[in-house]
N, C-alpha and C positions, 0 to 999 in steps of 0.2 A: 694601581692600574686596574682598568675593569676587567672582569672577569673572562679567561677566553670561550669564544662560542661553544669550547666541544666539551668541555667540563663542564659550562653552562647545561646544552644537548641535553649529554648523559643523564647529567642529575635529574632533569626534568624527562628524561624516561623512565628513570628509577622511581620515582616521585607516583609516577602516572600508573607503573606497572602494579607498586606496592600498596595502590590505595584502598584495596580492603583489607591487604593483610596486616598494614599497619593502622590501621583505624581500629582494626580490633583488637590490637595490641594494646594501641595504646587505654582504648575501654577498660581494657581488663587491665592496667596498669591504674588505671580512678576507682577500679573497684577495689584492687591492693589499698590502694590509699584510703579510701571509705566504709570498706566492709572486713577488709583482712586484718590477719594477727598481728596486735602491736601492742606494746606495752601496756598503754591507759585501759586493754581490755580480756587481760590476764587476769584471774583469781588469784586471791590471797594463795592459796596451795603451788597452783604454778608459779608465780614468784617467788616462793620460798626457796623452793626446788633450785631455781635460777639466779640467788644471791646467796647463798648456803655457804660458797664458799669466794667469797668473792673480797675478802680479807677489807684490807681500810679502803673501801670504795663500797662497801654494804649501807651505814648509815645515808650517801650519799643515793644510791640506786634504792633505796627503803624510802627515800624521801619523794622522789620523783620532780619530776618538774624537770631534770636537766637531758643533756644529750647520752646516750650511751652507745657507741661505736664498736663494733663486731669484725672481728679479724676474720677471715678464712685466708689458711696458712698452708702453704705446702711446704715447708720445712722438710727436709731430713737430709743428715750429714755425710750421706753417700756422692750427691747430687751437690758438684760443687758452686754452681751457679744457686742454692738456695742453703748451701751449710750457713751463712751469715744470720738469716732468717730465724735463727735457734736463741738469739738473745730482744732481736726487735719487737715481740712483743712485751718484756718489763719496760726497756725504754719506750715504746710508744706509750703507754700506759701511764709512766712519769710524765710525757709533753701532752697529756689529754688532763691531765690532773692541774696543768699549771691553766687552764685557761677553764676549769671550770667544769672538765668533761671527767666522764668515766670510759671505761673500754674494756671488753672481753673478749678472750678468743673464742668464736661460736663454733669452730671448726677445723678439721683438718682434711686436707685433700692427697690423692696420691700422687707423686711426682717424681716418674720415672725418666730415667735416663738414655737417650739414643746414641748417644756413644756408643753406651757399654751393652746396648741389644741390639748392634748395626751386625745383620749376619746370621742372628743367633732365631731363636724359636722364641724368644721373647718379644722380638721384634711385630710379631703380629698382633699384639699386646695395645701398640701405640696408639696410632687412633683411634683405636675407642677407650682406651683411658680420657680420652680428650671429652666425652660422653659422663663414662663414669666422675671426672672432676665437676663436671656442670653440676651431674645428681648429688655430688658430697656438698657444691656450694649452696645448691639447694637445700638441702638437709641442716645444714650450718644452720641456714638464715630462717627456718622455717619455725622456730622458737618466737618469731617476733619480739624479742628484747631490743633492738635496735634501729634508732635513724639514723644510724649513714653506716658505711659500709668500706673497710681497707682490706683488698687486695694483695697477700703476697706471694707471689710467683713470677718468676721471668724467662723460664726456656718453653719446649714446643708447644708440644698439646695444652700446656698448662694455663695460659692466659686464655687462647680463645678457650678453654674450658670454664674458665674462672667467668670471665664475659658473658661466656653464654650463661649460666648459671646465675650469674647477678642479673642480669635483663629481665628474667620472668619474676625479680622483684626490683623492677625497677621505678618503684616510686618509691626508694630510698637512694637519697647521695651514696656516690661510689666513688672510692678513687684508687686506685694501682700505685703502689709502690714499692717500687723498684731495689735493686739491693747491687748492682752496676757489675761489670764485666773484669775480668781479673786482669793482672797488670801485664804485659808482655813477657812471650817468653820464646820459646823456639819460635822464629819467621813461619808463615803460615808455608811460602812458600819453599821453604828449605823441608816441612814435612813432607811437603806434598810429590819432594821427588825424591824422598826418601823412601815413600810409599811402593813408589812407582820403581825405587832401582829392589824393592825386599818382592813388591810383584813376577818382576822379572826375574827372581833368582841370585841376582845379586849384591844383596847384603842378607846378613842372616837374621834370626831374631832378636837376636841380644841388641843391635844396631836400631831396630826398629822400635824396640821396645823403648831406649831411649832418646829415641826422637820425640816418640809418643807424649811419655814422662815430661821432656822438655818444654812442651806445646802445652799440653794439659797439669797446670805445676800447681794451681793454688786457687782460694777461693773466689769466686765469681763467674761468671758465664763464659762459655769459652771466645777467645778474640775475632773469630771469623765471622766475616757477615754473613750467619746461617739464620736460621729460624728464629733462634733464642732472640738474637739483637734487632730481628726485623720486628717482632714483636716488642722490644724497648719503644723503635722508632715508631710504628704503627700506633701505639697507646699516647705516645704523647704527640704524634702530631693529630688524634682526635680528641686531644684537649682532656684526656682521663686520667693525667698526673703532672705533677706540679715541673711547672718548664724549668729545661733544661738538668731535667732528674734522671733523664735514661742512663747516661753511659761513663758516670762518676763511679769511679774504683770502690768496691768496697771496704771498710773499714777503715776509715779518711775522716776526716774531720768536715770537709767539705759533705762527704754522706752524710752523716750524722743532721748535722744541721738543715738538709734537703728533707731527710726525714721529720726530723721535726718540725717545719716548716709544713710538712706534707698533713700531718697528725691536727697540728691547727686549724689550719684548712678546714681538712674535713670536718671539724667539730663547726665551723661557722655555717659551712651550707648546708650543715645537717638540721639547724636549729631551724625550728619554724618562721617566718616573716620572707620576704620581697628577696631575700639573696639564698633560699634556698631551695639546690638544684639538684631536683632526681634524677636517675641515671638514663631512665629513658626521655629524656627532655634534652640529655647531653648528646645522647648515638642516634642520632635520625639520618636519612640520606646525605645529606651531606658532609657530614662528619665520616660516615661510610666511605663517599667518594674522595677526601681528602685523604683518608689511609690508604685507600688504591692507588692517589697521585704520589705520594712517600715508597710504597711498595717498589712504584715503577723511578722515580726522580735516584733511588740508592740502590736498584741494580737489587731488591730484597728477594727474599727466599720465596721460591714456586712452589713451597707448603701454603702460602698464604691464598695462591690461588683456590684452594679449600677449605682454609680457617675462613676468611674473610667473609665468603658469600656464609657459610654457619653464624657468625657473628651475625651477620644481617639479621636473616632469617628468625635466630632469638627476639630481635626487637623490630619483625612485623615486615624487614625489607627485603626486598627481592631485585640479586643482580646476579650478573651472571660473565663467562665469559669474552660474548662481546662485548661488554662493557668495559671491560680492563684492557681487548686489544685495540678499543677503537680510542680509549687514553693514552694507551703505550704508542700511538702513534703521534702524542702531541708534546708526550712530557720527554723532558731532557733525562740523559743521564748525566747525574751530577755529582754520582760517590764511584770512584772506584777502590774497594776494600774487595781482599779476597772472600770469594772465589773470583771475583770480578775483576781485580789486580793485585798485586802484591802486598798492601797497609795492610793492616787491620785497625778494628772501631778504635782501639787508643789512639791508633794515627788520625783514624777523623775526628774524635773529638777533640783532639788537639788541632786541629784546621779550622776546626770552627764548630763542629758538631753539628747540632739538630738545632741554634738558635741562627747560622749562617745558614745553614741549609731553608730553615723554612723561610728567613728574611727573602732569600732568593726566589724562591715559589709563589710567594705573595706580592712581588714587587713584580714578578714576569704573568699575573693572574690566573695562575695557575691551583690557588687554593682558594677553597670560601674562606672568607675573613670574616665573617660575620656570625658565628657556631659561638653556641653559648661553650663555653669552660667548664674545667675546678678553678682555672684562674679569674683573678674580679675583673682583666682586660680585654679576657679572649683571647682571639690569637694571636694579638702585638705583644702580648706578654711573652708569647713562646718564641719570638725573634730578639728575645734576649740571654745574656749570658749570664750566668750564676757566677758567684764570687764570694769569699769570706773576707771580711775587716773585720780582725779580731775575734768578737764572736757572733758576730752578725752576719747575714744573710742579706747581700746586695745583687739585684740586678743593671748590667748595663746595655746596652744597644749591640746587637749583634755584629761583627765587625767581617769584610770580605774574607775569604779563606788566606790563611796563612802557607798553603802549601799546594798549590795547584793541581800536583799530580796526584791528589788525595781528592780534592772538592773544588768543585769548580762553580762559578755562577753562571744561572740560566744560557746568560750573552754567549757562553764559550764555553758548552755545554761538551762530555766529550763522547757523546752520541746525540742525535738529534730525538733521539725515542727510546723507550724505556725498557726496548729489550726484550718484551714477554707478547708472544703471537699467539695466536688464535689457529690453530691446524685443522684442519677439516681434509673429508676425502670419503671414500668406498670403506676407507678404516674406521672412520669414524672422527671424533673430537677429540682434540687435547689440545694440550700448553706445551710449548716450546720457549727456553729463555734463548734468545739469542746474544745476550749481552755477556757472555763471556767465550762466544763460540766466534772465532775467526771468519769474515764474511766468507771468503772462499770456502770452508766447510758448510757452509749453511746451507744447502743443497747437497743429498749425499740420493747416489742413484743406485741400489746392490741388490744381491739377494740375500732372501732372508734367511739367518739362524733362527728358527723357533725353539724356545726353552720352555718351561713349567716352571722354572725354581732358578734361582740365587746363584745355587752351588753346583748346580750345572752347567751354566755358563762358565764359571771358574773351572769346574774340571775339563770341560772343553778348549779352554783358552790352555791350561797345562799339557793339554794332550797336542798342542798345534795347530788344533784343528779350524780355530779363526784366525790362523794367520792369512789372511786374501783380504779383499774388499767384502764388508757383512752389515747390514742392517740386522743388528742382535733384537731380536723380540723374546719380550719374558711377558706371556698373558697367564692368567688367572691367579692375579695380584692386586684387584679392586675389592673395596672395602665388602663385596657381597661375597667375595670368594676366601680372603685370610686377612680379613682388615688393611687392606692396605699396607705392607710395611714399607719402611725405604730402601733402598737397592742402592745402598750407598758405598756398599764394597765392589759395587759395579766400576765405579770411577776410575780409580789405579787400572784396572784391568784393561780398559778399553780404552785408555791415555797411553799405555802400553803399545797398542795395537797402532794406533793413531800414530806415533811418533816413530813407528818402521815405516812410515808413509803410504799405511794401507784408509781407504776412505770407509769411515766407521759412524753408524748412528745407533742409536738404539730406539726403540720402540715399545711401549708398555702402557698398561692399563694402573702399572702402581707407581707409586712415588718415588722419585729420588729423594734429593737432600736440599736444605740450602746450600749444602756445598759441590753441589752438584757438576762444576767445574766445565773445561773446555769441549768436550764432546757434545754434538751436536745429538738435543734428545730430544722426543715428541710423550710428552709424558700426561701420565691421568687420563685415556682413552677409552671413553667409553661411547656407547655403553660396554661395558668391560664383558671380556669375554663367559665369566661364570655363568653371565644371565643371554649368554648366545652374540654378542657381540661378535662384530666383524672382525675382530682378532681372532675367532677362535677359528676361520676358517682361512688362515691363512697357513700355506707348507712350507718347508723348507723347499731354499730355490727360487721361490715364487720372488722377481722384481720386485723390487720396493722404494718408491722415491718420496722423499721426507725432506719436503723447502720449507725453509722458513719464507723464503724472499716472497713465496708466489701465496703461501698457508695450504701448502698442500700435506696430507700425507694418502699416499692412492697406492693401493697394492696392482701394478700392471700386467692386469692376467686379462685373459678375454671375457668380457661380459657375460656371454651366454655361459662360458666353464662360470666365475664368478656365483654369479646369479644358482645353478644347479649344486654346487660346493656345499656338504653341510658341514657343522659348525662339531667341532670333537667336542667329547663328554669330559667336563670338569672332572678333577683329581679328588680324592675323597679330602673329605677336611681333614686338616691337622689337629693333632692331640696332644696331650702330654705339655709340659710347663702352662698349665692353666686356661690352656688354649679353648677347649671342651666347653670352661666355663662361661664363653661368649659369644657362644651357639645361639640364643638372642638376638645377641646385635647385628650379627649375620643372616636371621632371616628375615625382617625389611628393609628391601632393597634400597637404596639412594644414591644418585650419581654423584660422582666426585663435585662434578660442575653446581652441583645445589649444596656441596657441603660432609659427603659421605657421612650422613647421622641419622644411624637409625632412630635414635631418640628423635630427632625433631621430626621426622616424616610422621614418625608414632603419632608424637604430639599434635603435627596439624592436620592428620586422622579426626584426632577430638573433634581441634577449633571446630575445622570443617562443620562438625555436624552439630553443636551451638548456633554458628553462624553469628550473627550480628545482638544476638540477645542477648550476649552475656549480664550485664548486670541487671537486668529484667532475671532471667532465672536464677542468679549467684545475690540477689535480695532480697527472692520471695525464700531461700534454703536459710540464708541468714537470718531474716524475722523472724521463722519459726525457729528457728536453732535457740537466738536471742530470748522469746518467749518461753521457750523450755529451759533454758538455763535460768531467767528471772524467777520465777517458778518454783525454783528449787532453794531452801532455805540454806544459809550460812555461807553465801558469797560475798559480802560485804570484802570491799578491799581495803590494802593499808591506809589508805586517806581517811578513811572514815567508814562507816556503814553506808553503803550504796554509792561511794563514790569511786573514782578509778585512777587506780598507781599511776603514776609519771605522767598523769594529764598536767600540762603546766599550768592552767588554773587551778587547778585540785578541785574541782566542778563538781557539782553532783553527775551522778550517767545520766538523766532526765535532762540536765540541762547545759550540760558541758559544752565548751568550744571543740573541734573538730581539733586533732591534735596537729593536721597538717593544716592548719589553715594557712590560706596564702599560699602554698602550692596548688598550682593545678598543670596537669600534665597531658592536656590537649595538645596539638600541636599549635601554637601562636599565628604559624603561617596558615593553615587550614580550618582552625577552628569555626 
């Protein structure tokens, strides 16, 4: 089917918006490729350094000529959706060896938990770890030992970190692989009103504890459709891991073999010639705008309203709000998994998963089908289903959903739109999901409880004092004021309030959750209050109406009071658990709506003042760098005297082939 008009629209304003800042991207992305660190132009010294310990894969990386693949790992066995992670790099290393390739882990990232700092002072911590992982993938990759590049990480901050952090090298292959979601265990929904009766007082801890226990039981990602899993679907329906690899169990036979499947892959389009595909060739607008049609078609997590446009941004593109409310009004909703309904992802990928779902999207024109891959088909590859014979690895033709009230197709959709609004008003901007909020709440008219913190809201709610009709506001919780955290133990509390039949919204400049649940919430509002934002001049009392239906949220005071109103003084910053140490990332400002990263505002500080010259000035720094290093006696590398390590001719440096020849990372359509 052709494409529909408004995904058309969009892309081509996205396209039109981003055209200098991905053009310079992509420049500097040919200068990577032509001027930057890469094996053929390491010394004899640095290569030693960097196969020293590299056991029976040394003779092979001492030879050069072949592929060498680079891990960046966020392992660690606290974090049960990445405990698996702790053995995959020996075995990827075995399926890189059977085809010819070598492989090292270049690095590790941090990868922390929001479970376990929902609530807590760590919690402030989150998003900008999502910063800090960029700069570890950075740092990883910055050795230049490698053409291509595997991704292991699957919960929040951690992907778009890992993403963002590969982009600014992305003229090497990249691909994400995944390590799948744990098997079922406590009903999503049987926690969640177990939460809600230990909220209210009655059940005690021990009861909750193992509810908890029951839900959260073993390794792999937890089963809700929150962050973690919207990011599985996000990556692979922009074609950055091998189809149908998101949401396979870990420690399965079926994994294993995705894996290694995945590990091949990458060693083919890392290799130089006509099938290989660097990363920023792979994430252009449209690929962008088909993970925003996935975000909205499965009902995914309102963190991604802030990972997503970051992602962009790393690779040059520029979108924004409206852009996702004016798709959420064309794309179906066609998963419901909680928080969105009762399943969870093992129930959708048992219905069909991500090869029915995308068949559905691209048969209703709803996705580009034409986005280069990891896979050799594109996107008709990902409208199929994985399967083992034996020991083999077959795909077949995606097949309609198997269970309706899990996944439905486009025709008989079970929302006509994708649930996530665009709010505007006197308050300011934010994201509103409506696809888990009953239409009749989606309008709430009250006055407002104003809070500073979390845990004032909760001991308010214990003392009675929201028992009435309340639009709860908690301001100075954007990424300028304590990073952003999630307000995720909001939820029970104010489902609580909601089901004595009081009409309840909340309002805020910080995040909830993917699992952000039934209460109708106007979230991410900026500009946020730390930097004077119209939240901060809102009192208790003050009328507050918060529609989705209409995209309003308007505090109803009089204009001329309004307008005279000033804005109260932010709270001093938080201390203590590390907090202190991110005093940094807290003083350049960035709106949620562009990505809440300090690092990248920093970063296109630079560009900025580069502009269009980059490789005009990053070849006249190189020449002379080059000539000073020629200059200097006793560089001769392992191939020979003047020649360069892992160049695949073994060339002289005078007269060698380019090592990416056959890559070029112009864009094709604009070049």
């Amino acid at each position: 089917m052709a494409l529909h008009s408004v995904v058309a629209s969009v892309t081509e304003r996205i396209i039109q918006r981003s055209q200098v800042s991905r053009r310079r991207y992509l420049a500097l992305m040919e200068r990577n490729r032509k001027l930057g660190i890469a094996r053929p132009r390491l010394a004899c010294g640095n290569l030693a350094h960097a196969l020293a310990a590299s056991g029976e894969d040394k003779p092979s990386l001492m030879r050069g000529g072949g592929v060498n693949l680079g891990v960046i790992t966020s392992y660690n066995d606290m974090l049960s959706a990445h405990q698996p992670y702790g053995r995959y790099p020996d075995q990827m290393k075995l399926f890189a060896r059977e085809i010819g390739a070598t492989m090292q882990v270049a690095g590790g990232t941090p990868a922390m938990c929001d479970g376990v700092t929902q609530g807590q002072e760590g919690m402030e911590l989150s998003l900008f770890s999502r910063d800090a992982i960029a700069m570890s993938t950075a740092v990883g990759l910055s050795h230049g030992m490698f053409e291509g590049v595997a991704l292991l990480g699957i919960c929040d901050k951690i992907v778009p970190g890992l993403l963002m952090g590969a982009l600014r090298f992305g003229h090497l292959p990249t691909m994400l692989i995944p390590a799948g979601p744990m098997v079922s265990g406590l009903p999503n929904k049987e926690k969640q009103r177990v939460r809600q009766l230990h909220a209210e007082g009655k059940l005690g801890q021990n009861a909750l504890m193992e509810a908890e226990a029951a839900s959260y039981h073993s390794a792999g990602t937890c089963t809700f459709y929150g962050t973690a899993n919207t990011n599985q679907m996000m990556v692979e329906i922009m074609g950055l891991m091998m189809p149908d690899s998101a949401f396979s169990n870990p420690n399965t036979r079926l994994r294993q073999a995705l894996t290694r499947s995945a590990v091949h892959r990458l060693a083919e389009i890392s290799r130089p010639g006509a099938d290989q595909r660097p990363l920023a060739q792979l994430v252009d607008e449209k690929a962008i705008v088909n993970a925003a049609v996935g975000l909205l078609a499965s009902g995914g997590s309102t963190n991604h309203a802030i990972h997503l446009p970051a992602i962009a941004r790393a690779a040059g593109i520029i979108i924004d709000w409206a852009d996702l409310d004016e798709l959420s009004s064309i794309v179906p909703l066609l998963v419901r998994a909680y928080p969105n309904g009762s399943a969870d992802v093992n129930a959708f990928n048992d219905a069909g998963g991500m090869p029915s779902l995308i068949a559905s999207l691209c048969e209703a024109g709803l996705l580009h089908t034409d986005i280069l891959t990891v896979a050799k088909g594109g996107m008709a590859d990902y409208a199929r289903r994985a399967r083992l014979e034996g020991e083999k690895l077959l795909y077949s033709a995606a097949r309609p959903s198997n269970d309706r009230s899990v996944l439905r197709d486009a025709t008989e959709p079970f929302r006509k739109d994708g649930g996530m609004r665009l709010v505007t008003g006197n308050l300011g901007r934010g994201i509103y999901k409506t696809s888990a909020v009953e239409e009749s709440r989606q309008t709430i008219e009250a006055p407002a409880a104003v809070f500073h913190t979390q845990q004032a809201v909760m001991d308010a709610f214990k003392a009675g004092k929201l028992d009435r009709d309340v639009v709860v506001v908690v301001r100075f919780q954007g990424p300028d004021a304590n990073g952003m955290p999630e307000l995720h133990r909001l939820t029970p509390t104010l489902a609580v309030l909601q089901d004595r039949g009081f009409k309840v919204a909340l309002m805020t400049d910080g995040r909830m959750s993917g699992a952000s649940g039934k209460v109708p919430a106007a979230i991410h509002i900026g500009p946020e209050a730390q930097v004077g934002g119209p939240l901060a001049k809102l009192r208790d009392g003050d009328i507050v109406r918060v529609c989705a239906l209409s995209g309003q949220i308007e505090a109803l005071v009089e204009p001329a009071v309004w307008a005279r109103r000033e804005a109260v003084s932010p709270p001093p910053p938080g201390l203590g658990t590390g907090r202190e140490l991110f005093a940094l990332m807290r003083s350049k400002q960035d709106s949620a709506e562009r990505g809440g990263s300090a690092m990248l505002a920093a970063m296109e500080d630079v560009l900025d003042t580069i502009g269009d010259d980059i490789e005009g000035i990053e070849s006249a720094g190189h020449d002379k760098n080059r000539r000073d290093h020629d200059a200097q006696p006793g560089h001769s590398s392992i191939g020979g005297q003047g020649s360069e390590a892992g160049a695949p001719d073994g060339g002289s440096a005078g007269g060698r082939r380019d090592h990416h020849a056959g890559s070029h990372l112009e864009d094709p359509v604009r070049t």
